[in-house]
Structures are given as C-alpha cells and as structure tokens.
N, C-alpha and C positions, 0 to 999 in steps of 0.2 A: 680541485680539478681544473686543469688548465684550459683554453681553448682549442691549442693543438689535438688533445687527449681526445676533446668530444669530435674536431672534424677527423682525425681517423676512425672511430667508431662510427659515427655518419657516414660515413665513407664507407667499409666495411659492410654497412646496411645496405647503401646501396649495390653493392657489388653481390650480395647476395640475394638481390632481389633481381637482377639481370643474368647473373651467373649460374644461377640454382638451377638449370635444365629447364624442363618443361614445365613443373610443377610451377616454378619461379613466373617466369615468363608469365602464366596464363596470372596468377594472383596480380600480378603487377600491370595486366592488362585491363583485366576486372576495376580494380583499383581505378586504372586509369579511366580508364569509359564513365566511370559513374565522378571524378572528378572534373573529369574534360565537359560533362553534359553542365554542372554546376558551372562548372569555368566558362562555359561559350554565355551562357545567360548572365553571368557576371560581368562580362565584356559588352554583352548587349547591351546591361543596364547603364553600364559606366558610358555608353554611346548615345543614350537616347538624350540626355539633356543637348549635348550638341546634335540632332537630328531636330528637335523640336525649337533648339535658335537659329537653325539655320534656315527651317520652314516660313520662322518668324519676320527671317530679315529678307529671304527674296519674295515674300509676299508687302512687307513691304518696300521692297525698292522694287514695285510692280505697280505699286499704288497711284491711279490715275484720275484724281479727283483732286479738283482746287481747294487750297487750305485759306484760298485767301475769301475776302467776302466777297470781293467781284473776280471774276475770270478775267486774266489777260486779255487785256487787244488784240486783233488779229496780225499778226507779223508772220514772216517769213523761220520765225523757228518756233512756231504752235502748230497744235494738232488737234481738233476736235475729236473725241471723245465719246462714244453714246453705247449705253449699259445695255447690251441686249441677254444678259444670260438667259437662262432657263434652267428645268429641270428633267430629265427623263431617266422614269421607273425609277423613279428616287433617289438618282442619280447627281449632281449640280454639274451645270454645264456653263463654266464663266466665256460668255460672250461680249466681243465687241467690237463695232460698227468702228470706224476710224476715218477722219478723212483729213494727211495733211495740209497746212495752208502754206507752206513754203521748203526750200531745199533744206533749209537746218533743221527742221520737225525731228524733237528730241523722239528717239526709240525706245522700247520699254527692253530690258535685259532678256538675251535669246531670240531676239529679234532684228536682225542685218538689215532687212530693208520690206518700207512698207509695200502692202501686197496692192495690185491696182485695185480701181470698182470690178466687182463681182469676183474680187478672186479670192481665198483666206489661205491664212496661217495656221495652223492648227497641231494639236499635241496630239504625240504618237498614238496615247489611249483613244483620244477623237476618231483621229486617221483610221485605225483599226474597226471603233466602231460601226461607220459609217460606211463603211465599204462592205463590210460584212450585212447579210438577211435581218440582224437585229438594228441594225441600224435605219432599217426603211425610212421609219415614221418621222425620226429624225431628222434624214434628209430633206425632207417636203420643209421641213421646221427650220434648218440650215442651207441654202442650195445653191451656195455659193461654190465656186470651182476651187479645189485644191492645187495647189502651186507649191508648198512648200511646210516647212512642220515648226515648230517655235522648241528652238533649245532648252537643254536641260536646265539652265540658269534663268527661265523663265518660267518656271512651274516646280510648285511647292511637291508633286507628287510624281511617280511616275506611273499611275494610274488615274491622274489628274486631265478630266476633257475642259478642254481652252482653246479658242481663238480667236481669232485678229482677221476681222473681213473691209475691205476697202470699199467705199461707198460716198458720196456726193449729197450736199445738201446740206448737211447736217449743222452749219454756220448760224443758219436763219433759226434754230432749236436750243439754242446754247442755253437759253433763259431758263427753259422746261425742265421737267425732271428729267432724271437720267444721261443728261448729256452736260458736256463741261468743255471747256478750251483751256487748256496747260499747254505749260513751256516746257515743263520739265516734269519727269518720272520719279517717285520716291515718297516716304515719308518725313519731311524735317522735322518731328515733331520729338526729341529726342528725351522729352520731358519725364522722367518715371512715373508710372502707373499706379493709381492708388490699390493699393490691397487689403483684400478683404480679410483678418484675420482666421474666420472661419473657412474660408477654401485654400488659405494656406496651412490652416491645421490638416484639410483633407488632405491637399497634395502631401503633406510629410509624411503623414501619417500612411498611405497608400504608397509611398517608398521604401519605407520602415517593413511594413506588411508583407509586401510582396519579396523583398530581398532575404528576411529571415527566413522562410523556408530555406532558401539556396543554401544558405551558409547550411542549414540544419543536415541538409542530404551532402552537403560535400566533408561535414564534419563525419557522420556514417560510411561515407567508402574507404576512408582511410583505414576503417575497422576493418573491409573484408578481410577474410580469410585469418581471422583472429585463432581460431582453436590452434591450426596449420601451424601459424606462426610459433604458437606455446611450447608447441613438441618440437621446434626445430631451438627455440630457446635455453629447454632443457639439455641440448644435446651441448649448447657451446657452452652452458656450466661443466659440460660433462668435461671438454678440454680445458677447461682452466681459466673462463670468462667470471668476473663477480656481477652481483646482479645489476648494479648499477652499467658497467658494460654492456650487459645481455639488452637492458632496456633501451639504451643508446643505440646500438646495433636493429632493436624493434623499431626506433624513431628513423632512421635510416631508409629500412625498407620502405617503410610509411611513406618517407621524402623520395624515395623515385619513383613511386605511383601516382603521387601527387606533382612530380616533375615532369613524368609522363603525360600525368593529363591534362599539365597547362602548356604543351604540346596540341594535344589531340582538341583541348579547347580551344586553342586558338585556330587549328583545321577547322573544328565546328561551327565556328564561329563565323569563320570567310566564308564557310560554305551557305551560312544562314545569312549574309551581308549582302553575297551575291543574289540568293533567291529571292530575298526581303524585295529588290528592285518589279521581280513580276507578280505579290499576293497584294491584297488590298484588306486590311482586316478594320471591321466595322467603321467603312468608308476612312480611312485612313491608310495612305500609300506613300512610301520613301524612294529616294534616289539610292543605290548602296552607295556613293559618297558621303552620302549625309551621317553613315552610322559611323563613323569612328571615334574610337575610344578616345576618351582626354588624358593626355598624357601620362599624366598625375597617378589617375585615375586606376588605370594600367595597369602602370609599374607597382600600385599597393597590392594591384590583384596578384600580381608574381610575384611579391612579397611574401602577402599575408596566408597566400594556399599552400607552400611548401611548410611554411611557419607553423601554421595553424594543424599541421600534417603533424610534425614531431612533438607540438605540444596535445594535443588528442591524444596520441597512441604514448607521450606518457603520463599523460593523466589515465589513461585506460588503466596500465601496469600498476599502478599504486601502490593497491591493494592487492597483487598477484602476486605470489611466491613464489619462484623461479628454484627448482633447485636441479642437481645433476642426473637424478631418477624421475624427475617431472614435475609438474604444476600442478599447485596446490587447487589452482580450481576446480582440478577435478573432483576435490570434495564436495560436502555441500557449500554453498561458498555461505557468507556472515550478510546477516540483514541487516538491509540497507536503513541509512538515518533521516529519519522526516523532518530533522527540525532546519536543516540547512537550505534543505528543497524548497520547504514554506516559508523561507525568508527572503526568494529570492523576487517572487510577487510581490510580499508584504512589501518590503523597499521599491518596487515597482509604483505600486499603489500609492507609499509616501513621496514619492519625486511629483505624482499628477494630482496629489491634493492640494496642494497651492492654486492648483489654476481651477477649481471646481466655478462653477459662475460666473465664470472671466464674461465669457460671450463673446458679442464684437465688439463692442463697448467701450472695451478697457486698452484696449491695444493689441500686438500682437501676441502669443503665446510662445514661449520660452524653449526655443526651439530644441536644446540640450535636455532641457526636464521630460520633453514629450518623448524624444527619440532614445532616454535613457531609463524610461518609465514604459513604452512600451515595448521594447526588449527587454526588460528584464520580468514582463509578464508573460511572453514568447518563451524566454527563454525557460521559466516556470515548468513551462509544458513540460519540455524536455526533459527536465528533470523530475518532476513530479509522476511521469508515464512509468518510468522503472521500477521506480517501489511500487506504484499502484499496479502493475500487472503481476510483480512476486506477492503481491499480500493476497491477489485476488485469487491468481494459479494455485497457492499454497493450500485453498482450501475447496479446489472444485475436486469430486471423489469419483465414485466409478460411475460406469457408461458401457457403450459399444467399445469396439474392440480401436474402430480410429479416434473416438473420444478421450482414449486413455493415451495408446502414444503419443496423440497431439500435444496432453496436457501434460505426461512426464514432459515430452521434450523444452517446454516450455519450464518446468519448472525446473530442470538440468541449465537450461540457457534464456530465462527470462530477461536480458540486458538486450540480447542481440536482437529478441523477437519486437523489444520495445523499443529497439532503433531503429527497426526495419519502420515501423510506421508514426515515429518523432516528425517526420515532415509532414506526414499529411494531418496529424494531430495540430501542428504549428500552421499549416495553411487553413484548415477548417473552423481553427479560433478566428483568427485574422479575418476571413471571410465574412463568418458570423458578427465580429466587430464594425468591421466596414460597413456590413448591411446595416446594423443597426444603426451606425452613424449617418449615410448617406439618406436615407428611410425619414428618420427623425428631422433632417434639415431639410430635405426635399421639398417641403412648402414652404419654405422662403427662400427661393429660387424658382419655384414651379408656381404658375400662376395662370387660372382660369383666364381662358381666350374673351370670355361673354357671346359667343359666336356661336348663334344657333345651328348646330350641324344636321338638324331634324328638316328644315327648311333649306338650306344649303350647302355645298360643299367645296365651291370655289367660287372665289373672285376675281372678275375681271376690270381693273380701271380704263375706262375708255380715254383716249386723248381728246383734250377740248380741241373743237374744230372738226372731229371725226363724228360723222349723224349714228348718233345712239338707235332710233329704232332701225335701222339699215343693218348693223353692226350686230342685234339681240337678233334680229331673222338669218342671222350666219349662224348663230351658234346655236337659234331653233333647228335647224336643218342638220347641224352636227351630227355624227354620231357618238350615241351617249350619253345626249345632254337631255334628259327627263323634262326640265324644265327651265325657264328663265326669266327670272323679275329683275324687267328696269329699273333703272331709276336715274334721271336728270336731276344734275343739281347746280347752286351757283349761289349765290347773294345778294340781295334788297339792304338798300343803304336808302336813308331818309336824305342825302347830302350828294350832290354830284363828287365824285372820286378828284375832282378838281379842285372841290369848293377848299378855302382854306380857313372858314369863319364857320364857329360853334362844332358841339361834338354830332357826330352823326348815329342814330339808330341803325341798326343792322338786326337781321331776321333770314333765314338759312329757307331758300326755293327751291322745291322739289315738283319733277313732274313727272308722272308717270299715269299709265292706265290703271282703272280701278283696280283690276287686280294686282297690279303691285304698290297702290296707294294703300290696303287694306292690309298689306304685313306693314306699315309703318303707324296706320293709327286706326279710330275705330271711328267707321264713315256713316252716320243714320244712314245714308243711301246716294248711289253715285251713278250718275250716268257721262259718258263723252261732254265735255264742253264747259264743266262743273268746276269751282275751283274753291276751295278748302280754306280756314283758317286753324290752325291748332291749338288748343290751348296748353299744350308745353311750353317750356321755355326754350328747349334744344340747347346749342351753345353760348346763349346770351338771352336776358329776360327785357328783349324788344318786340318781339315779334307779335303781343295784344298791344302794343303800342302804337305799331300801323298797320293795323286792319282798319283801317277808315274810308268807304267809296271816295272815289275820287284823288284821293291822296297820291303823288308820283314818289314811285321810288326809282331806283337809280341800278342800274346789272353790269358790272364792267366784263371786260371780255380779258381772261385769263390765258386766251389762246396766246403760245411763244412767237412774238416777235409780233403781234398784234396788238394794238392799242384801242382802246374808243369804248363808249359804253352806250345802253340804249336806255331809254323810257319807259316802264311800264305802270300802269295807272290801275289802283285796285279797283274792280270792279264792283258794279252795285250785287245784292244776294250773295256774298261768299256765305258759304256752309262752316258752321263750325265742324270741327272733328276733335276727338279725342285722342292725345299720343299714346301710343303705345312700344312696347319693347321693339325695338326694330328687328332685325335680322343680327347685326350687330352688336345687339343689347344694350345702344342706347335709345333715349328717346329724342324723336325731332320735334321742332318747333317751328317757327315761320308762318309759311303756304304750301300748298298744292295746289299743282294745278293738271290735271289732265290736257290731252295732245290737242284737241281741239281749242281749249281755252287761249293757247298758248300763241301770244303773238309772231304773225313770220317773220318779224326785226329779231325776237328777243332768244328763237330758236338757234341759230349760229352760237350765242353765247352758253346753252347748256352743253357742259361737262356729264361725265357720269359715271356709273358703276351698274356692274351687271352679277347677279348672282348667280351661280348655274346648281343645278340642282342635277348630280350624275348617277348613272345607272351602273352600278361599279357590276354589275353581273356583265357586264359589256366588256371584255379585255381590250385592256390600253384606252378606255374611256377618258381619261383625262390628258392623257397623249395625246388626241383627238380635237378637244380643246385647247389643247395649245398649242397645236398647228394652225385651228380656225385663227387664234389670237394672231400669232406671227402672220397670218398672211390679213388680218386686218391694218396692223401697223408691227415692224419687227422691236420697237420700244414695248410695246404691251406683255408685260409679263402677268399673267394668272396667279393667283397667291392660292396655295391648298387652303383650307381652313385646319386647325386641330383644335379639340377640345382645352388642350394646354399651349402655356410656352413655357422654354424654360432658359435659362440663363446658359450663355454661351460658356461662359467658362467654367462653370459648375457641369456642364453635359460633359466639355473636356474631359475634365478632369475621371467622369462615371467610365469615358469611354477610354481613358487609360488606364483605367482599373481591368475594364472588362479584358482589353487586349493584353498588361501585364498575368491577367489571372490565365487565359486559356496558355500561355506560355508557362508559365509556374506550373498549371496541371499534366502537360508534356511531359516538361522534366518530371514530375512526380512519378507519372505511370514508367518513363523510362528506368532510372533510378531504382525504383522499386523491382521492375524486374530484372536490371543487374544484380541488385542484392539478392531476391527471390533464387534467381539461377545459382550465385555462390554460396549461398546455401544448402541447394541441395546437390552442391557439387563435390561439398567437403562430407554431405552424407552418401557418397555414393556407393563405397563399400556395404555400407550401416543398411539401405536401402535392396542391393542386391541380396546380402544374408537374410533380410526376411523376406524376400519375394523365396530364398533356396529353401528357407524353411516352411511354404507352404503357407502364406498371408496373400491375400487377394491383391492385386492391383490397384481395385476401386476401394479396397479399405485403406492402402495407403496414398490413394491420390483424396479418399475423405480425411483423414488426417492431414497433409497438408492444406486444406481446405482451413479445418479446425485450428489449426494454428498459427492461421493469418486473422480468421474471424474474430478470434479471440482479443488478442492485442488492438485489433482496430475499434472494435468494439468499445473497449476502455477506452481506448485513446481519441474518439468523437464521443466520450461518454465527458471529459475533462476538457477535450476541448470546447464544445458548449458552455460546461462552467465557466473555464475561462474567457469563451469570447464573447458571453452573455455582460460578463465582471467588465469587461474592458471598455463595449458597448456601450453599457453604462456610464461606465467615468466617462467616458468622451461626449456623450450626450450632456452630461451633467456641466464639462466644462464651458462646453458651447453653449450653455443655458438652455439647453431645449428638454421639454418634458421627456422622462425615461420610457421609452413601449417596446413593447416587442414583436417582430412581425413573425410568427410563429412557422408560418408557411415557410421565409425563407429561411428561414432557421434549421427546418427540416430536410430544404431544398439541398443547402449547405453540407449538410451530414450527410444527405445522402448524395452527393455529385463524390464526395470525399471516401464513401463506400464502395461507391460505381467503380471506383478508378481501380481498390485492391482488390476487387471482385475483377476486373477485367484480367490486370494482370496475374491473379491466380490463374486464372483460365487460359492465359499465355506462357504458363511457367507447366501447364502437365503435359504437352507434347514432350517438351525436354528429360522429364520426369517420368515418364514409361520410357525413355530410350536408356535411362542412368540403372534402371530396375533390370538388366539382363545381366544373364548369369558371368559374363566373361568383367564385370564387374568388381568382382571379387577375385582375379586375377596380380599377381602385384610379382614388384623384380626388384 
C-alpha cells in the first residue's frame, strides 16, 4: 500500500465528513468541540513554561537591592531605594519609596521617569483598587498622589498592586534595613540554582498528571459518533470499498474533526489568552503576552492531534468486521484480554523500581524512567476500565424497569460507556497520587513557626530611634488591637565597641513593663523601677557572667547613620528571673529592666518589637494596624504570624497543581458533556420509540442516570487502586514513609463524582427535547 493510496482514502474521509449533509456536519462538529476543548489546554500547557520564565526574568530585571556588600556612593546615576510593601486582605502590595540623587538615576523597566515627592507610580490593579470603596483603608496606608501607572514590562502580573512613590531623605537610612542605594536595576546573578531533586520530582510529575488526562479526552472525541460511522462503513463495502479502505476512509473522517478542532482550539485558546489577562487564580495573574506557545511545542500539538486522530480510530477498527450487509459489532462482540491490559502497569511499576529510596540524597531522578513509568500506569486506567466494566455489566441481573435498559445498554456498548469516563478515572488516579505525594513530603518543607498565636497575632518591628512606649499607645488606641506587649531591646558588651584588645561578653537588654517582662520570664514579683537578671543563656552564655553591681557595660546605638554608645552600670539588688518561652518560643537571657530603671542616656538606644494581640471579630482588624504602622514610619511593615511556614517553592509548585487541576476539571465536565449529548443524539430515534411505546420519561431519564453511575463507579473504584499504587512508589522513591490520607482520598472520588453527577444533570434538558414524538420522523 503506497502513500498515494492512503492520502486519497484520507482524503475521501475527509470529504465525507464535511460533504455528508447535516448528519456529517453536526458529527464533525461534536468531534471538533470536544477536540478543540483538549487542544486549547494543550496550547495552554505548551505556554505556561514561557509565562512562568517570563515572570521570572522581569521580576528579576526589577530587582532593586545591592549585590554588593557595601552600596554605591552617592553619584549622580544612583537612586535610593527603601522597601515599603505591605499587605491588604491578603493581598501583597510591592511598595516603594524612591529618591533620585542625580540626572542619570537608572530606571526600573515600565518606568519613563521618576515620579516627584508625594506623587507615585502605580499598576493598573493599584490604580483600580484605590479609587474604588474597597480601597479606602488603603489609601490612608498609601496617600500619595497618583500621576501615572508603571508599564506592563514592569510587573510580573496583571493583577499585580506595585508602585514607585517619590520621596526625600532617604540618603541618611541607606545603612538600615529596607533601604539601599543602586546604580543599576537587575539581577547579575546568572549562576544556576541548586535543585532539589525531590521538588523536581514534583514539578514532573504534576506535568505528567495533569496532561494525561487531556490526551485521554481528546483520544475519546475522535470516537464520537462511532455506531453512525459503522452503518455508513457498511454501505461503502456495499460499492465496492475493501475493509482496509473502509477503515482508511474511518481515519479520514476522524482527521477532519480532529482538524477542525485544532481550529476551534486554537479560537479557544485566544479566547482564554485574552481573558487569562483580567482572572487572578490563587493569587497568580499573567499578562496575555506571557502565554504563548513555544514554537516547538505547537507545531507537535498540530502534529501529533490529527495523528493520534487516524491512529485511534484505527486501532478502534481492528477488531470490527466491516462487511457490505453490516457490522459485525452488532453481535455480541468477543471478550476482552486481561493479560495485555495488566502489563501495561506492571512495566509501569518496572521503569520506577530502580529509583525506590533514591530520596534527595542520591541525585536527581531519571527523568525518562519517571515520565515513562507513570504514563504507563495512567495509561493502565484506560485500559484496564473496559474490560472491568464488560466483566462487571456481564453479570448485574434484574431490577426496575431503568435499571435494566441502563444495564442492557451498557452491556450492548460497554467500550463507549468506559470511555465516556477514561478521563476522569485518569484524573482521580493522578489526584489521589499527588495527594499522597505532596501530603507525605509536606513536613519537610512545612515547618512550625514556634510563634505563640494564643498570646499574639502580629508583629510590629519598631525602627531604632522611634520611642517605643509612644508608638505601643498608637496601636493601644487602634481599632482592633485587643492588646499590646512591648518590648525594648539592644546589647550589653563588657568592652567599649571601640575597644580593640581582648574578647568581649555580650548579654541581650530588654525592657519593658512587668507585664510584658512576664511573657518573657518568670518574675518572683515586679514593680516599676526593678531590674532583672536571667538565668538563660538567650543567644550567647554571658549574660551570669555580668550581673556583677557595679560592673559597666557598654549599649551602642544601632540607629542609621548614627554612631556613639552609652554607659550603663548594673545596679546594686537586680532580681533574679527565670526564662521562659517567649512569645516567639525562644528563651531570653541578659537583663530586664523596667521604664523607670532605665537610664535617660540609654533610652534613645532601645530598639524594639511590639506584639499585637487582634480582635479578628473586628472586620479589617489588621488593616487597622497597618495603617497605625505606616503612619508611625512608612518602613514599618507588620509581619502576620501563622502557625507554619512553608518553602517558597514547594507552595509553588502546590499552587500550580491547584490551578492546573481546576482547568483539567473544566475540560472534564465540558468534554463529558459533549460526549454525554452525542450519545444520546445517536439514540434519538431508539429514545423517541419507547417514549411512543408508552415508557415514562423519568424512567428513561433514571436510566441514563444508571448508565453514567455505573461506569464511573468502577472507574473511581480502579482509579483509587491505582492512584493509591502510584502514591505509594512515589512516596517510596522519595524515601518518605508510605500513609494515606484517607479524607482526601475520599475528597478526590468524590470532587471526580461531583463532576459526572453534574453534567448528567446538564445532559436531561437536552434529553426530554430528543424524547418527542416527531423523532422518530426520518427522509
């Protein structure tokens, strides 16, 4: 058989798939819509690596912090610097203060010219914000005058709040935190990143996951309108086609539905590129320039979906006898073989036994073995769903009157019903897999804060040189703030910060009022005026070294751009104290000293931190307090507390699971009810004659009920197994103990139910209009 031979037969296919009237048209449309849905998320996927480098590099060629250990000198092309973000309703808001020091002051990308004192820059998402009712609180927080907006080349999102406000002074702070003098914009750091072999297992694996299903539903639409197809196969036996023709001619039609709908996907796709620019899914926002497909990439997808079109529909045909009176399927057809099915895991399983125990340890994992070990436990599904749904229909008996058509119809056509739900058996493995993988590794990544959140719930670092109890009586008066323990702090050196002869003792000085001496240690009894020794060690084991009356130590003043230190002499009677857990859940060491103890020289030099204790029944409580902060100094940023942290890239990573998955279940429910519809499109006649013969409506709308429930059933029955099995290895290779979290396990099966439960319930509207008598109508 030549290659001429098959592209006129392909050819032919196609021509009867556009040519065939209405009948033609509508299959070939079906066809398409359910390819086009796979193919726009195919194109998504093939886009999002360059979406997420492109994020990478204008974030950093934005980067405004000195790489070197000292900051430039002041010249005429630096620019001071200073980190004002914040955060609102959990929101991040990258802030920052700026103040040229001459005409060449490099610009940060999206930014033409710096804005004066009091006026900012700001990104469209801001601008909208803050002009808008929800923006009130914010304003008070931000209230600087708007002048102008920072281009798209200057912001990673475009639901990304950012700007750039002009402001004076900031020279004399360069020392301090948060502020910095650069010359230039960027990161030179161009050095590759170590990697973790375990969050590169995730990332593949969470690529692998999520794109199997696709393939699995676009593999499915090629199928629609399969029976349809049979009886028109039979006819071109009937003039003079051999089977091998007939089936070429099958793969034809296949390839212009599938031609069609890398069409209609590539419309879907624009359509979702453009929109992508105004959703923000879990705090994650793109530019639509950012999504474009890579080249490469593309061009395999409009390779491999026409491709992958003619070879489906004739792997379908195989086993189908084509003759010029009809198709042999319409008998019973021959049962299916287990042993092929079961091998396609088992070889699954042998690619990822090698890496069992690897961990991180060993290096990284064998990218080929992972991605070709688990598709081919994916692919298991698929295969393994068909014969398990003809063995199980085979043997369910009588019932109600839609119990019984549901289950003939299934055992008449059990291929088709177990390809109706192949995807979501393949997504609810996968699912199940991830969770138990991401579940299993979470605590080494996920790491307790020590941050007592019973005592408090946010922190404020006060700037040295700002009077700490002036600053706690702002945000006693706040609204929201329940309560507030100070606390001053700074360091006792046995050695003037001059001295350059012998090592010097160091012991960590805190001052505060008894009642917030008394969250740091346990005081026999305190009044005003009293001052403390500990017997912790805190951060160094000096501090029973100099509790000696009499004894000077030494307090430098860490304020920016201030130098000098003062004197302070222990006193006769310090009280011991006992440390205890702080707020922070370490323990301190040193002194204490209450407000009255505390000399008027040595007061300028305490620093400090403020804990606020909030009344969350309070809406925007914490808003609240960080408006107090910003209007104490606009550097002062509040830090939430949480019980956890967790590793920036490993959250990544959860949250492009999350976001790829609520896309995969889209497509799912779509997909499902295009198939759902051509199904019961091709039963319409069948449908109409027992409504004329006197069958209830709601008995055949229980029946297609029963013949979705069924196959899905099985098929989250196998997918569990399987994504329990997979779970497992993956845990194993990672070295991390094997568990299971049952809840989501359940979670999983049933978000997977949800979905064919919905769209059965989207597919009976359609299905009482097909049930009327003019149905049964034909020409």
């Amino acid at each position: 058989m030549n290659l001429r031979q098959w592209g006129r037969d392909l050819g032919l296919g196609v021509r009867f798939a556009f040519a065939g009237g209405r009948e033609g048209w509508m299959r070939a449309v079906l066809t398409a819509v359910g390819v086009g849905l796979g193919v726009a998320l195919l194109l998504l996927s093939t886009a999002l690596p360059n979406a997420l480098s492109t994020r990478q590099e204008r974030e950093k060629a934005r980067q405004d912090y000195s790489f070197m250990e000292q900051p430039p000198a002041k010249a005429d092309n630096t620019v001071v610097i200073a980190d004002t973000g914040t955060t609102f309703r959990g929101d991040d808001v990258r802030g920052r203060e700026v103040e040229p020091e001459g005409p060449r002051a490099p610009l940060p990308p999206g930014v033409d010219a710096w804005p004066a004192k009091g006026d900012m820059l700001v990104s469209p998402a801001l601008k909208k914000l803050l002009t808008s009712d929800e923006g009130k609180l914010l304003r008070e927080r931000v209230p600087y005058r708007i002048t102008g907006t920072i281009g798209e080349s200057g912001l990673i999102g475009s639901h990304e709040l950012a700007y750039y406000a002009g402001a004076s002074g900031l020279g004399k702070l360069v020392d301090g935190p948060n502020v910095t003098r650069i010359d230039k914009f960027g990161d030179p750091d161009t050095s590759p990143e170590e990697t973790d072999p375990v969050l590169a297992l995730l990332n593949l694996v969470v690529i692998v996951m999520l794109l199997m299903p696709v393939a699995v539903f676009i593999a499915a639409a090629v199928r629609f309108g399969g029976e349809r197809r049979d009886r028109r196969l039979a006819a071109l036996r009937l003039v003079g086609a051999d089977g091998g023709m007939a089936r070429r001619v099958a793969a034809g039609e296949a390839m212009a539905g599938a031609l069609l709908g890398l069409v209609l996907g590539t419309g879907f796709f624009l359509i979702g590129r453009q929109a992508a620019g105004s959703v923000e899914v879990m705090g994650i926002s793109v530019w639509p320039s950012y999504l474009n497909p890579t080249p490469l990439l593309a061009t395999l997808v409009a390779v491999a979906v026409p491709a992958a079109a003619v070879l489906v529909t004739l792997f379908a045909l195989r086993g189908v006898v084509i003759e010029p009176l009809g198709v042999v399927r319409s008998a019973k057809p021959s049962r299916r073989r287990l042993w092929w099915r079961l091998l396609l895991p088992v070889v699954g399983l042998a690619l990822l036994y090698p890496m069992l125990g690897q961990g991180r340890s060993n290096g990284d994992f064998n990218q080929y073995l992972v991605v070709g070990g688990v598709l081919l436990l994916l692919v298991g599904v698929t295969a393994l769903l068909p014969w398990l749904v003809e063995r199980c229909v085979a043997r369910l008996g009588s019932g109600s009157v839609s119990w019984q058509l549901a289950v003939r119809r299934l055992q008449l056509s059990s291929g088709t019903a177990a390809r109706m739900v192949n995807g979501v058996a393949v997504a609810v493995a996968a699912a199940i897999a991830l969770q138990m993988l991401f579940a299993g590794v979470d605590d080494q990544y996920t790491k307790d804060s020590a941050q007592d959140l019973s005592r408090a719930q946010m922190q404020v670092r006060v700037p040295d040189g700002i009077p700490l109890a002036a600053t706690a009586r702002k945000f006693t008066e706040t609204k929201g703030v329940r309560k507030v323990i100070s606390l001053g702090e700074n360091y006792v050196s046995s050695l003037s910060f001059d001295s350059e002869s012998g090592s010097s003792l160091e012991a960590e000085l805190t001052v505060g009022d008894c009642g917030a001496l008394r969250e740091v240690a346990k005081l026999p009894s305190c009044r005003d005026g009293d001052v403390f020794a500990l017997d912790g060690y805190g951060y160094s084991n000096d501090g029973p070294k100099l509790n000696k009356p009499g004894k000077k130590l030494y307090v430098a003043s860490s304020v920016p751009g201030k130098s000098g230190e003062v004197t302070w002499t222990v006193p006769a009677g310090v009280i011991k104290g006992h440390s205890i857990k702080s707020l922070t859940g370490v323990e301190r060491g040193g002194f204490l000293i209450t407000p009255a103890a505390l000399p008027e020289n040595l007061a300028p030099m305490i620093g400090g931190q403020l804990y606020l204790s909030i009344d969350e029944s309070v809406p925007d409580a914490y808003e609240y307090a960080r408006n107090t902060a910003a209007k104490v100094n606009p550097l002062v940023d509040p830090i939430n507390w949480a019980s956890t942290t967790t590793s920036h890239k490993f959250d990544a990573i959860r949250t492009g699971l999350l976001v790829g998955a609520i896309c995969v279940l889209a497509l799912i429910g779509a997909s499902l009810l295009v198939s759902q519809l051509e199904q019961l499109r091709e039963r319409r006649k069948l449908l109409s004659s027992l409504v004329a013969f006197g069958t209830r409506r709601r008995t055949l709308g229980m029946s297609v009920l029963w013949q979705t429930a069924i196959p899905i059933a099985l098929g989250l029955l196998l997918a569990s197994v399987v994504g329990l099995t997979l779970g497992a290895v993956l845990l194993k290779m990672t070295g991390t103990p094997v568990g299971v979290d049952w809840a989501s396990v359940l979670s999983m099966t049933g978000c997977g139910a949800a979905v064919v439960l919905l769209v059965t319930l989207l597919s009976l509207p359609p299905l009482m209009r097909l049930m009327r008598p003019d149905g049964l109508r034909t020409e």
